[in-house]
N, C-alpha and C positions, 0 to 999 in steps of 0.2 A: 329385825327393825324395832318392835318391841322393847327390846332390852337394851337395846343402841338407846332410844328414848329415855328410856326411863335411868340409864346412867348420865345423860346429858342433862338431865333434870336436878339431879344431884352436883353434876358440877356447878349447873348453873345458880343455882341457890349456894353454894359454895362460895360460887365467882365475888356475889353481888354482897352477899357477908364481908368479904375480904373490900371490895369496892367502899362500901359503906363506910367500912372501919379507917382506910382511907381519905375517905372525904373528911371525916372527924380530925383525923389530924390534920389534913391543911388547913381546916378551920381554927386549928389553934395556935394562937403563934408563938407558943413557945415547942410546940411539935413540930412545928414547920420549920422551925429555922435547926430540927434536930437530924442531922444528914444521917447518921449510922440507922435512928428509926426509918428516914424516907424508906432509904435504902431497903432494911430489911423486910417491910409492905411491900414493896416496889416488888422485889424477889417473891413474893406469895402470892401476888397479883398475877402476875406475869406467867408462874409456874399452874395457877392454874387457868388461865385462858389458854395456856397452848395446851393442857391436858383436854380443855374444851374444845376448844379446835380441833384437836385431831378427832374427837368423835361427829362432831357437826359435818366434815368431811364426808366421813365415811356416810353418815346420814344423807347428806346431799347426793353422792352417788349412786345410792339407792334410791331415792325418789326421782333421779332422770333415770335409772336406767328402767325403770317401770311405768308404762304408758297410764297407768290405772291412779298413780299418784304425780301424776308431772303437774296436774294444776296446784297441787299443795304445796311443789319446790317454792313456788313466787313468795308465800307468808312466809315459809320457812327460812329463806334465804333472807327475808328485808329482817327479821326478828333474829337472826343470825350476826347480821351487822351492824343491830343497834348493840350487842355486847362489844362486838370488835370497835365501836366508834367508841364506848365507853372506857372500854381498856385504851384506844389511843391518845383519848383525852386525859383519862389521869396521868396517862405512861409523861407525857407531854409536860404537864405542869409539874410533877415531880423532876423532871431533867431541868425543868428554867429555875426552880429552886435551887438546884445541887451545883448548876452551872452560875448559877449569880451569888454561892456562896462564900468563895474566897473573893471576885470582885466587891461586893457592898462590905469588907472588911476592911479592904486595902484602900477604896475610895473614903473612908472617913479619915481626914485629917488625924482628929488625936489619935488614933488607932495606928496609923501609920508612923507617926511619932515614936510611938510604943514601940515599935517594930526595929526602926532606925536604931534606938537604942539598946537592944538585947545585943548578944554574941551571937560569930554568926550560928554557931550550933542549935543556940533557939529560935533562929529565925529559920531556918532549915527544919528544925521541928515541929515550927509552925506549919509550914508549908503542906509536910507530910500529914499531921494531925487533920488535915483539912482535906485530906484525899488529893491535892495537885499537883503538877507536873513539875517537878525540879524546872524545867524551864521557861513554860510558857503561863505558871502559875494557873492553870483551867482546869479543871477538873475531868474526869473520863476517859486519860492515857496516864502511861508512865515516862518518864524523860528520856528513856530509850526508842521509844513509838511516836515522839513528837517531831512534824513537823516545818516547826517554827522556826522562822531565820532571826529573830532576836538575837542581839548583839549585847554582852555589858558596857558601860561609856566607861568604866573602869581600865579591866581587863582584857577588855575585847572577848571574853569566851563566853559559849554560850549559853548564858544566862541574863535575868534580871539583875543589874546593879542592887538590889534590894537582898541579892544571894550570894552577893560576891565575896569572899572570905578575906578581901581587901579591904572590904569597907568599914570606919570607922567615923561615925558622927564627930563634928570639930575640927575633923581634919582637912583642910581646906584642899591638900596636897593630895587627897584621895577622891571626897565626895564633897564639893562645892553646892550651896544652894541653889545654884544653877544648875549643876547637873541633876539635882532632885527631881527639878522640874521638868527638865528633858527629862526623866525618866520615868516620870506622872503622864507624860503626854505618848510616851514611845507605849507605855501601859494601856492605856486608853483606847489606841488605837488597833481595831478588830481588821487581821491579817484577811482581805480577801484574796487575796491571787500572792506565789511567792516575791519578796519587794526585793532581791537584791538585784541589782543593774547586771545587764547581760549584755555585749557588743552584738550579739546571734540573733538571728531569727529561733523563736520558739514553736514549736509543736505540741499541741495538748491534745491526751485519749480523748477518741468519743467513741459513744457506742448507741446501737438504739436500743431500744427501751418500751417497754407497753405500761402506761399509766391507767389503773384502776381507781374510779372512786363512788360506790355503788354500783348502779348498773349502765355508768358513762366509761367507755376504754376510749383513750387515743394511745397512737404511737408517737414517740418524738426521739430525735438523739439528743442523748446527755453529755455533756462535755466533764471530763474527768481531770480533776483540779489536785493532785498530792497535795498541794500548799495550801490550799483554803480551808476554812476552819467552819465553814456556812455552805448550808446547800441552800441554790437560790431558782424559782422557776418563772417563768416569763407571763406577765398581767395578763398576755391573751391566751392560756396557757389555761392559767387558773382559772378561768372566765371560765372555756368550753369545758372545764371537767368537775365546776359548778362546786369551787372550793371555796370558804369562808374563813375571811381572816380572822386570828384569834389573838390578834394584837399586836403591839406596835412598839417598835425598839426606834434610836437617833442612834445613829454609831457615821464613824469613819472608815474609810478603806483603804488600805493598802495595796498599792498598785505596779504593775509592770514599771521598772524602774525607778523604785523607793519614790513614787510619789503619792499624795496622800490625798484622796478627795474631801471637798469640803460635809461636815457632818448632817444627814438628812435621812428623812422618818422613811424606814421601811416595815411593812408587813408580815406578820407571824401568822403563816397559812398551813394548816394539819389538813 
């Protein structure tokens, strides 16, 4: 037990170096907006809270299965959790940075201009230099692992008009000002549920599920979505397992049968 300790002691002052060194960079924003740095924190963060983890574990099993140390599990475990809430919270805000890094590119007009007018090889280099998906432009898959039913208004294949290797600014016979704009808004719009029309009745997994968050557990079935791009959990939901929203997004969704809700504030709950 001993020695369990005192190497959890080590990581832990490890952990909180690596946390700190962290925190310094989302305070800077030119750090912040640097993805390969997020990234490579991100990975030493990570690497060591589960090296911490697995000793807190072992630690924890030892002090239930000893009658003589069971009232010291209680500090141990809540002091346990503020590492785990700390690693979830950074883990957190480095993926909303990484994941709004090629959006706030493509949403700035002149930048997108820029874009329009490269070939398509450097717009495609673009793409990848940014870490995202050939086709659904988002970061965290590859365009073979992507879900997305994005269509080009070009082509028809499955990409962004923005990737199409037909597309040529000027060309009225290719990419009309019009279609830009459908394609700013078909962009915009955050896939929940798969949009293409179906004549069938649908079937989606569910499965149950045990919800932890400190020392509140419910059960609930989670319904299992291949096409959605968003995990979402239900207000009374959140309530009884006493979780705190950590901020607030406006988006659209994409709905059973390409229809699209109108845009309205949802909550960002860790």
């Amino acid at each position: 037990m001993d020695a369990l300790k005192t190497k959890r002691k080590s990581l832990r002052t490890s952990f909180t170096t690596t946390a700190n060194k962290l925190k310094e960079c989302l305070a800077k924003k030119e750090d912040a907006k640097d993805g390969d740095k997020l990234r490579a924190v991100k990975s030493q963060l990570q690497d060591k809270f589960l090296r911490l983890d697995e000793i807190q574990n072992k630690i924890s099993s030892l002090l239930l299965e000893n009658n003589e140390t069971a009232a010291e599990y209680e500090s141990d475990f809540q002091a346990a959790e503020d590492y785990r809430d700390n690693f979830l919270e950074l883990k957190s805000k480095i993926e909303t940075l990484l994941n709004k890094d090629f959006g706030s590119f493509l949403e700035s007009p002149p930048e997108l201009d820029v874009l329009f007018d490269m070939s398509y090889e450097d717009r495609k280099a673009q793409v990848i230099r940014k870490r995202c998906c050939l086709v659904c432009l988002k970061v965290g898959h590859l365009a073979k692992r992507c879900h997305s039913s994005v269509r080009c208004l070009i082509c028809k294949r499955r990409h962004y008009p923005l990737l199409c290797p037909d597309l040529r600014k000027g060309k009225e016979s290719n990419f009309s000002p019009k279609d830009r704009t459908a394609d700013n808004e078909q962009r915009s719009t955050e896939t929940l549920l798969t949009n293409l029309p179906s004549e069938h009745e649908i079937y989606l997994k569910t499965i149950m599920i045990r919800l932890r968050n400190r020392d509140k557990e419910v059960c609930a079935r989670a319904l299992l979505d291949d096409g959605s791009q968003r995990s979402y959990i239900e207000k009374n939901l959140a309530a009884e397992l006493f979780l705190s929203p950590s901020g607030r997004e406006i988006f659209s969704q994409g709905l059973f049968g390409g229809g699209i809700s109108p845009a309205s504030e949802h909550k960002d709950t860790w």
